[in-house]
Biopython code that builds the backbone (N, CA, C, O; Angstrom):
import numpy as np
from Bio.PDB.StructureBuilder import StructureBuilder

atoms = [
    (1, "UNK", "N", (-92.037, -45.324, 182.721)),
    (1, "UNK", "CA", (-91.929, -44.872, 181.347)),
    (1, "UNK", "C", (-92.997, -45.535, 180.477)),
    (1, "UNK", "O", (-93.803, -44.903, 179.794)),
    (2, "UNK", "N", (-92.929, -46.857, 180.562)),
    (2, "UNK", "CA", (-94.209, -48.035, 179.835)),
    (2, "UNK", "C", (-95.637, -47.282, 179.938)),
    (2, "UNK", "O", (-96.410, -47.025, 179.015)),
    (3, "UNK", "N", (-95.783, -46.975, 181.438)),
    (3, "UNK", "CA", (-96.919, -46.518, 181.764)),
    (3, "UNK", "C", (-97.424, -44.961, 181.511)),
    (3, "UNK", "O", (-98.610, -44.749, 181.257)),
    (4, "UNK", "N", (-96.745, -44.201, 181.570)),
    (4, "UNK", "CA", (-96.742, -42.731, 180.709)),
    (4, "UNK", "C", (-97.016, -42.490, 179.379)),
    (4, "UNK", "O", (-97.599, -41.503, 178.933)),
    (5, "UNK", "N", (-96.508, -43.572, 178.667)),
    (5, "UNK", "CA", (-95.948, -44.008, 176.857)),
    (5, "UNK", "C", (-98.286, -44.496, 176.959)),
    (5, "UNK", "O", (-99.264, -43.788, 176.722)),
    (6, "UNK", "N", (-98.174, -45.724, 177.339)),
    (6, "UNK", "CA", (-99.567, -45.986, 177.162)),
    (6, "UNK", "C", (-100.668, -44.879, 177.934)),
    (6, "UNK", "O", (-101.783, -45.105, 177.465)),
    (7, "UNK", "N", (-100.712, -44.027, 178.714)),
    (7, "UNK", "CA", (-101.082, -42.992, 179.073)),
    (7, "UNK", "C", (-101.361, -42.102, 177.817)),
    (7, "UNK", "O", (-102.403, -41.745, 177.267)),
    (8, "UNK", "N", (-100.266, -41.918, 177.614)),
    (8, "UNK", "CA", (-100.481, -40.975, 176.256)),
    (8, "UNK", "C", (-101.387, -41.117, 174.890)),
    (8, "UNK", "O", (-102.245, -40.434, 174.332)),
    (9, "UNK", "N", (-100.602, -42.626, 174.609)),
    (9, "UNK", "CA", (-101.506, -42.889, 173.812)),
    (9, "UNK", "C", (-103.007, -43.463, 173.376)),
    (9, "UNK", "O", (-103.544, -43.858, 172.341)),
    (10, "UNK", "N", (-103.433, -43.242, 175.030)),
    (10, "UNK", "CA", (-104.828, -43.312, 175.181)),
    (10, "UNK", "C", (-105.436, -42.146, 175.049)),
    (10, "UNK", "O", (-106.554, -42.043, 174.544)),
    (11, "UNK", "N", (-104.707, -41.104, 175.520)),
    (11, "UNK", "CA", (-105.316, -39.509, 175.425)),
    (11, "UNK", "C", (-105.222, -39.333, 173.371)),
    (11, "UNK", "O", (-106.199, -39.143, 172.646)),
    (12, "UNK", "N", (-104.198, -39.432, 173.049)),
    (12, "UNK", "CA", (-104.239, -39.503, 171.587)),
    (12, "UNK", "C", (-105.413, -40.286, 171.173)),
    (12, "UNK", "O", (-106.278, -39.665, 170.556)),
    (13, "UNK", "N", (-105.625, -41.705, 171.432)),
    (13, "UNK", "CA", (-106.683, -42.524, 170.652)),
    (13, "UNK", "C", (-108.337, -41.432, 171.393)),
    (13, "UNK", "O", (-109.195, -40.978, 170.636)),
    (14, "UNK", "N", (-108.361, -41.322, 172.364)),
    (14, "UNK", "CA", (-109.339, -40.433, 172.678)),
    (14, "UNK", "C", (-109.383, -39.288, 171.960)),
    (14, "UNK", "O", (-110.240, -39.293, 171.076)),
    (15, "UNK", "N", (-108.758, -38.355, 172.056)),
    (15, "UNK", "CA", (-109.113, -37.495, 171.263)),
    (15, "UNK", "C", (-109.010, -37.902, 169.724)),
    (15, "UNK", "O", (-109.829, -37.127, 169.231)),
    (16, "UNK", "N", (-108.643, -38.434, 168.978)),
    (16, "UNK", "CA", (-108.630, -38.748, 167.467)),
    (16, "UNK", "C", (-110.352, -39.511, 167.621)),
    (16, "UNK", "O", (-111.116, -39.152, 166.726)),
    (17, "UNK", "N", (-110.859, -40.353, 168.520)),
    (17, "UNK", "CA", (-111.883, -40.494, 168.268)),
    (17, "UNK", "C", (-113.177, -39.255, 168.314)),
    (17, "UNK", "O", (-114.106, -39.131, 167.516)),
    (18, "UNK", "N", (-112.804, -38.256, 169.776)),
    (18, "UNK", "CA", (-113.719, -37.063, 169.703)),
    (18, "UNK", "C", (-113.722, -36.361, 167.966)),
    (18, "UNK", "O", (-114.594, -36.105, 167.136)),
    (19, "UNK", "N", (-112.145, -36.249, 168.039)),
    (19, "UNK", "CA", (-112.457, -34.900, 166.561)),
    (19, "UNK", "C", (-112.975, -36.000, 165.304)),
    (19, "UNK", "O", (-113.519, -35.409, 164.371)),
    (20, "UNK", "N", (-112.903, -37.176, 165.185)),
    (20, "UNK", "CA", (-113.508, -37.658, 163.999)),
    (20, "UNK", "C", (-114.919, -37.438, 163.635)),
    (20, "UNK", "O", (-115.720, -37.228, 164.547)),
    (21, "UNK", "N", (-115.303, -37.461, 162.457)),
    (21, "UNK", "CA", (-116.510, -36.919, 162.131)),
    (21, "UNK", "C", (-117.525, -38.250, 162.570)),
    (21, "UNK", "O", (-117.251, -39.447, 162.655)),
    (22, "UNK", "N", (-119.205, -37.287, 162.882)),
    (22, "UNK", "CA", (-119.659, -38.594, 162.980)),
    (22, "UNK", "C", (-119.824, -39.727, 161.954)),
    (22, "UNK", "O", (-119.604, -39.257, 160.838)),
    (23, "UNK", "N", (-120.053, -40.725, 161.908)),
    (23, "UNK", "CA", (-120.893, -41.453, 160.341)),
    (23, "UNK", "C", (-121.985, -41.371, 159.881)),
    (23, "UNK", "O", (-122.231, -42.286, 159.095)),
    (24, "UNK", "N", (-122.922, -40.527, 160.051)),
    (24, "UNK", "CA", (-123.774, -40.104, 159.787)),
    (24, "UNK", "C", (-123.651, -38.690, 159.331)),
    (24, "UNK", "O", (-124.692, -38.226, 158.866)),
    (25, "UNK", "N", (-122.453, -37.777, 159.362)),
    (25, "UNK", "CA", (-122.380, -36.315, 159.233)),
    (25, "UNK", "C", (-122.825, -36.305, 157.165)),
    (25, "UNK", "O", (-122.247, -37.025, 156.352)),
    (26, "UNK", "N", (-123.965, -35.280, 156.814)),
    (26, "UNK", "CA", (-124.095, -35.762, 155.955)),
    (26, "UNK", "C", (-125.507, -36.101, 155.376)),
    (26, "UNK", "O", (-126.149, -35.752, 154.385)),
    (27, "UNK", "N", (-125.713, -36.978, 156.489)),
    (27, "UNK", "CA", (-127.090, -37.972, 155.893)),
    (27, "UNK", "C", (-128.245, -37.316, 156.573)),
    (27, "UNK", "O", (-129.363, -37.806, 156.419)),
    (28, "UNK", "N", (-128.086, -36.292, 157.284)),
    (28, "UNK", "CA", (-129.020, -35.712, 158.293)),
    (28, "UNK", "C", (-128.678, -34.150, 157.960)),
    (28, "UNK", "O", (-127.898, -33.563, 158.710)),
    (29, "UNK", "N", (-129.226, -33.501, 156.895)),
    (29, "UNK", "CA", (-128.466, -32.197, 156.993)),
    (29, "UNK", "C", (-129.674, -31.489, 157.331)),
    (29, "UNK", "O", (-129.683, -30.262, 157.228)),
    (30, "UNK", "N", (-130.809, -32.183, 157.766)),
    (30, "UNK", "CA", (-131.917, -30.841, 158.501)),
    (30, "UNK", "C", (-131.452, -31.087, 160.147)),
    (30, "UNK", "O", (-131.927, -30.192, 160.845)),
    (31, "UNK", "N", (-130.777, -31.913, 160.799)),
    (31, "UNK", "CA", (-130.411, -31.937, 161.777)),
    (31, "UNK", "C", (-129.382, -31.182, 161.920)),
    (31, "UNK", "O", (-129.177, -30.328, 162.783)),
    (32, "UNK", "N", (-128.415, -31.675, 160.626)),
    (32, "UNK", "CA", (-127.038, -30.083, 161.005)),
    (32, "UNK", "C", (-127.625, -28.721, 160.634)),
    (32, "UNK", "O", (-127.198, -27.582, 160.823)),
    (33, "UNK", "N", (-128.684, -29.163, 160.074)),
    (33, "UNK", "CA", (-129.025, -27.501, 160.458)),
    (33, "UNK", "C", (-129.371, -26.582, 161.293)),
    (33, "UNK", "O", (-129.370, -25.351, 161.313)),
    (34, "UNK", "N", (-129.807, -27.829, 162.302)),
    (34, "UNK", "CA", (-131.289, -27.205, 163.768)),
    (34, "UNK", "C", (-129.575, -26.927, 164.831)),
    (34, "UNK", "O", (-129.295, -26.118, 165.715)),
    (35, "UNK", "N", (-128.793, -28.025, 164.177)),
    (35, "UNK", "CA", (-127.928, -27.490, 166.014)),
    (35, "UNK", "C", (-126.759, -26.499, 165.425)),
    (35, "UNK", "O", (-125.866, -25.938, 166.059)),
    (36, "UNK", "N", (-126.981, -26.466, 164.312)),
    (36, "UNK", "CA", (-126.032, -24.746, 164.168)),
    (36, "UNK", "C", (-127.254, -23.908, 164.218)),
    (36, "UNK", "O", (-126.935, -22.757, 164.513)),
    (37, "UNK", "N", (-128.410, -24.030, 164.061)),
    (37, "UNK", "CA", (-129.502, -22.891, 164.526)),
    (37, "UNK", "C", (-128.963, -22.674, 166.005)),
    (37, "UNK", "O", (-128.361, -21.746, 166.546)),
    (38, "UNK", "N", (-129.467, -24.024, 166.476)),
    (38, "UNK", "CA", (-128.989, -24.451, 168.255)),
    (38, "UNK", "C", (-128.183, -23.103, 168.675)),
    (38, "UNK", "O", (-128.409, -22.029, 169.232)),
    (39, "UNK", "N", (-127.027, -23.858, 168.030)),
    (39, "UNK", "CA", (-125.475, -22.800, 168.669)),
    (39, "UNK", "C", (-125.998, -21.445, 168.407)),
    (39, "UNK", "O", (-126.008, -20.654, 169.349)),
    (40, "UNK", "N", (-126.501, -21.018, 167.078)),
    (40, "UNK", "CA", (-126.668, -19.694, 166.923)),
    (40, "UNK", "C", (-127.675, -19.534, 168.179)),
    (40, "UNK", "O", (-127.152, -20.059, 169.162)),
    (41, "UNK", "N", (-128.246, -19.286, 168.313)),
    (41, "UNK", "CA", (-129.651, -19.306, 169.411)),
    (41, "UNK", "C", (-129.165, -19.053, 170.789)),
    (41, "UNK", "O", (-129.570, -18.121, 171.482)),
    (42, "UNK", "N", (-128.242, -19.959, 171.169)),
    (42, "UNK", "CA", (-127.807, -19.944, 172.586)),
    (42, "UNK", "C", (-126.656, -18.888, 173.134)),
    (42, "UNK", "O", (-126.174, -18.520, 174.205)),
    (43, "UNK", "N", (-126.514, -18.616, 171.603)),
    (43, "UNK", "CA", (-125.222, -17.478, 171.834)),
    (43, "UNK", "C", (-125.691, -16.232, 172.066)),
    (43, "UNK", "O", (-125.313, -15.350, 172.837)),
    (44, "UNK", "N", (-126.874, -16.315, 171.009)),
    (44, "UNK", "CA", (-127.767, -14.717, 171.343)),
    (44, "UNK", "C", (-128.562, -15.040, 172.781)),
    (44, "UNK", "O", (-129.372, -14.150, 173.039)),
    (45, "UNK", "N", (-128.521, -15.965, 173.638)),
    (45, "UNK", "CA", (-129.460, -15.655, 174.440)),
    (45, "UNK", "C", (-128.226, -15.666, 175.638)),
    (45, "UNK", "O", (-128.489, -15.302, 176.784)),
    (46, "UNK", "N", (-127.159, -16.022, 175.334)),
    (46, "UNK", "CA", (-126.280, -15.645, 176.554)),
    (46, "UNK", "C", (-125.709, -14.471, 176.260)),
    (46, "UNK", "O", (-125.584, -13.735, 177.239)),
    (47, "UNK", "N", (-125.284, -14.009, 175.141)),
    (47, "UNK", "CA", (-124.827, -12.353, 175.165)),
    (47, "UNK", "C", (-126.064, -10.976, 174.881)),
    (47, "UNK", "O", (-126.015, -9.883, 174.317)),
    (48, "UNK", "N", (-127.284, -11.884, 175.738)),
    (48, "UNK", "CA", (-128.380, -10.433, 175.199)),
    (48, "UNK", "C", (-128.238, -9.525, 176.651)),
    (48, "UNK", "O", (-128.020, -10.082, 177.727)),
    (49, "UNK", "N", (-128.407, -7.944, 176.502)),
    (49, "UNK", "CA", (-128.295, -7.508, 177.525)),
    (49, "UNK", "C", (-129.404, -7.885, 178.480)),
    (49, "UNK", "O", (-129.426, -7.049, 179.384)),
    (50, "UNK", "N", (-130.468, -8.945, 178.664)),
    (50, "UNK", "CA", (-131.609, -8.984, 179.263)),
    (50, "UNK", "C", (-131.953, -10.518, 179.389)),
    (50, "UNK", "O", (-131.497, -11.415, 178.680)),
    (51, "UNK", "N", (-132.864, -10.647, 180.448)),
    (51, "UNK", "CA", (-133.137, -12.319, 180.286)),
    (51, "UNK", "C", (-134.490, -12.561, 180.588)),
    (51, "UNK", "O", (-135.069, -12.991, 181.586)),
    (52, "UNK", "N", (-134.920, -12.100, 179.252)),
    (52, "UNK", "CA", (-136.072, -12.675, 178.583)),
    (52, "UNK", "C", (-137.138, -12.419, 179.750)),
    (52, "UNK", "O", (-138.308, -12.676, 179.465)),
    (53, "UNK", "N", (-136.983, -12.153, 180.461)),
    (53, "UNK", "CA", (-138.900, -11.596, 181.354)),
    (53, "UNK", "C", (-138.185, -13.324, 182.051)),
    (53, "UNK", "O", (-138.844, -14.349, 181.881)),
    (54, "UNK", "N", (-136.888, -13.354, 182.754)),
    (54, "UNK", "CA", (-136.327, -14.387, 183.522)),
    (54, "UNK", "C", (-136.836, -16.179, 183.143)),
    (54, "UNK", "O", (-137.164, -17.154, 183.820)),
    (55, "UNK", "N", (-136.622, -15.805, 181.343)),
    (55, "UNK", "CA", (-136.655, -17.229, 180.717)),
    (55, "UNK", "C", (-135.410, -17.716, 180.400)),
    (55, "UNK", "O", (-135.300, -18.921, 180.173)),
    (56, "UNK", "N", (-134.134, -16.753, 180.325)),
    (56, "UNK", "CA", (-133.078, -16.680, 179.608)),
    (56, "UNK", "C", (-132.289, -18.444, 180.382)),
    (56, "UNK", "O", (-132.074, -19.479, 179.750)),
    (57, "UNK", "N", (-132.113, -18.257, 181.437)),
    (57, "UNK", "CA", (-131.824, -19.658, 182.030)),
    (57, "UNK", "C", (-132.220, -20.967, 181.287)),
    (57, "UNK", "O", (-131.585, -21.683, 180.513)),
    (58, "UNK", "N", (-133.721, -21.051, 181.878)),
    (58, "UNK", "CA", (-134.285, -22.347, 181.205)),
    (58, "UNK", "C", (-134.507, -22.354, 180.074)),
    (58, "UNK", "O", (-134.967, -23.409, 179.637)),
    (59, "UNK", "N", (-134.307, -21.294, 179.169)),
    (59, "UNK", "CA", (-134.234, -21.512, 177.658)),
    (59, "UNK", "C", (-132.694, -21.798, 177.445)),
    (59, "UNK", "O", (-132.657, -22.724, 176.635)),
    (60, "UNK", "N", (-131.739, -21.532, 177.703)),
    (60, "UNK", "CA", (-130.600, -21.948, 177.629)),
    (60, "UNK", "C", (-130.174, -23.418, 178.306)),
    (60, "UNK", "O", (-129.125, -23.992, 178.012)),
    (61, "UNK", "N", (-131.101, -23.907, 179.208)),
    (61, "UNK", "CA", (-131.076, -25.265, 179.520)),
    (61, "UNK", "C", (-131.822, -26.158, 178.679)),
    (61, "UNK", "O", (-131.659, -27.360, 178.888)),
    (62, "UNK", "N", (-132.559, -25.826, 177.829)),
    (62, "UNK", "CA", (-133.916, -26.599, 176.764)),
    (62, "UNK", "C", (-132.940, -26.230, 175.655)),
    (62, "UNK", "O", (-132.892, -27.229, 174.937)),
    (63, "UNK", "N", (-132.362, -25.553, 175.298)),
    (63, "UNK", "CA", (-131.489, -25.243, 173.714)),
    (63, "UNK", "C", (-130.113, -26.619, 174.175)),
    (63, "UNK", "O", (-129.874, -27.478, 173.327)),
    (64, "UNK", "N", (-129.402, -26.641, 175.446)),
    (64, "UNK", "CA", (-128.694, -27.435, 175.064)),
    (64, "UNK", "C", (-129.023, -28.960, 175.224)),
    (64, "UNK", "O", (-128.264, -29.783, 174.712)),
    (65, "UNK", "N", (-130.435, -29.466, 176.112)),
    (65, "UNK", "CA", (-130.558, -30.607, 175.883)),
    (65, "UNK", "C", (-131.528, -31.099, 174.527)),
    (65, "UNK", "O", (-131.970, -32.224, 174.294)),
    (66, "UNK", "N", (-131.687, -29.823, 173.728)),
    (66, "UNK", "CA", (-132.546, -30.101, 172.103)),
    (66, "UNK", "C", (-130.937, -30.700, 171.675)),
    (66, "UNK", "O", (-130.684, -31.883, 171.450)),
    (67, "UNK", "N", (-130.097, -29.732, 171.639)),
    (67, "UNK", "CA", (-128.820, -30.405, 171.016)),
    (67, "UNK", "C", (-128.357, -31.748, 170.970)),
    (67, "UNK", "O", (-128.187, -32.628, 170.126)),
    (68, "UNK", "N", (-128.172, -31.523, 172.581)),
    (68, "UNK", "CA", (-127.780, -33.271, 173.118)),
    (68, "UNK", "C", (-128.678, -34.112, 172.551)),
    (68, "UNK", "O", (-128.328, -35.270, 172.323)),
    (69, "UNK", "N", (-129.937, -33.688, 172.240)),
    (69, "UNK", "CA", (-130.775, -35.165, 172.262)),
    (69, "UNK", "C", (-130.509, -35.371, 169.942)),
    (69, "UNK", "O", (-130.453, -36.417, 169.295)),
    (70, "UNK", "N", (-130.434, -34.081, 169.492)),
    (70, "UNK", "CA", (-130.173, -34.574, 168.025)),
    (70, "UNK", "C", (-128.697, -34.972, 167.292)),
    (70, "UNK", "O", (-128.315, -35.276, 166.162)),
    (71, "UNK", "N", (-127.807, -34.685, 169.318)),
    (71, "UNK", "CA", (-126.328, -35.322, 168.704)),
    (71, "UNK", "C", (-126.364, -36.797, 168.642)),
    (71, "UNK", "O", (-125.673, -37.630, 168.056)),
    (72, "UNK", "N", (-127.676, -36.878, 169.657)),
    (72, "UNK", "CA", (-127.736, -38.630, 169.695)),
    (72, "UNK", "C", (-128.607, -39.120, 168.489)),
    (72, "UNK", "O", (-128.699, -40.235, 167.975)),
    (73, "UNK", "N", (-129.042, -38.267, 168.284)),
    (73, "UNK", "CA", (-129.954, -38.519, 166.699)),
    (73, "UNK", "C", (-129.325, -39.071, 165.788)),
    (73, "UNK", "O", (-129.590, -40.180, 165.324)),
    (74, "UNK", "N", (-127.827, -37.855, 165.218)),
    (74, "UNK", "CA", (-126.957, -38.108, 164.494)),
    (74, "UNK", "C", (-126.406, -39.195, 164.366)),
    (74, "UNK", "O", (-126.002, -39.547, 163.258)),
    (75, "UNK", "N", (-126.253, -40.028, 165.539)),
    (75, "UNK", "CA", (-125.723, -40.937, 165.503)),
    (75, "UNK", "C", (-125.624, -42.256, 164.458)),
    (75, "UNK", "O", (-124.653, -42.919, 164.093)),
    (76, "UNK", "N", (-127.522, -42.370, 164.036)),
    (76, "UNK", "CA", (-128.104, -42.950, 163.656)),
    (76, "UNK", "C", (-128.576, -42.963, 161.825)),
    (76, "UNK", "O", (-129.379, -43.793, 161.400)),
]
sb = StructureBuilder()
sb.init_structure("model")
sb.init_model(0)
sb.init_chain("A")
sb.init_seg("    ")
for serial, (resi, resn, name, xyz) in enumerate(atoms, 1):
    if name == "N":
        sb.init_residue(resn, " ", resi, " ")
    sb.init_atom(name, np.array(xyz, "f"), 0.0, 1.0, " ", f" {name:<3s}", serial, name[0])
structure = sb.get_structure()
């Protein structure tokens, strides 16, 4: 029971830390701008009927590590 009880409330402290905002959300708003470009971008290139003269892949692999690399930006 002890061990289920602290189970849990590690998944709780985990997720309350994911959904919190970053500390920086805010201070970087040309960065929140590029990765909601980001998201927009990657959505049109996964629901286009075509893939790009067979770029559609590695442009969808370069859109999400631009992201990754300005979530680590944000950080800062």
């Amino acid at each position: 029971m002890k061990h289920r009880m602290m189970n849990s409330l590690g998944v709780i402290a985990l997720l309350l830390a994911l959904s919190s905002p970053s500390p920086a959300v805010g201070r970087h708003p040309t960065i929140e701008r590029a990765l909601a470009a980001l998201r927009e971008v990657k959505e049109h290139l996964e629901r286009a009927p075509h893939d790009f003269g067979g770029h559609r892949v590695d442009a969808i692999k370069a859109v999400d590590e631009a992201a990754h690399q300005l979530q680590i930006c944000m950080q800062y």
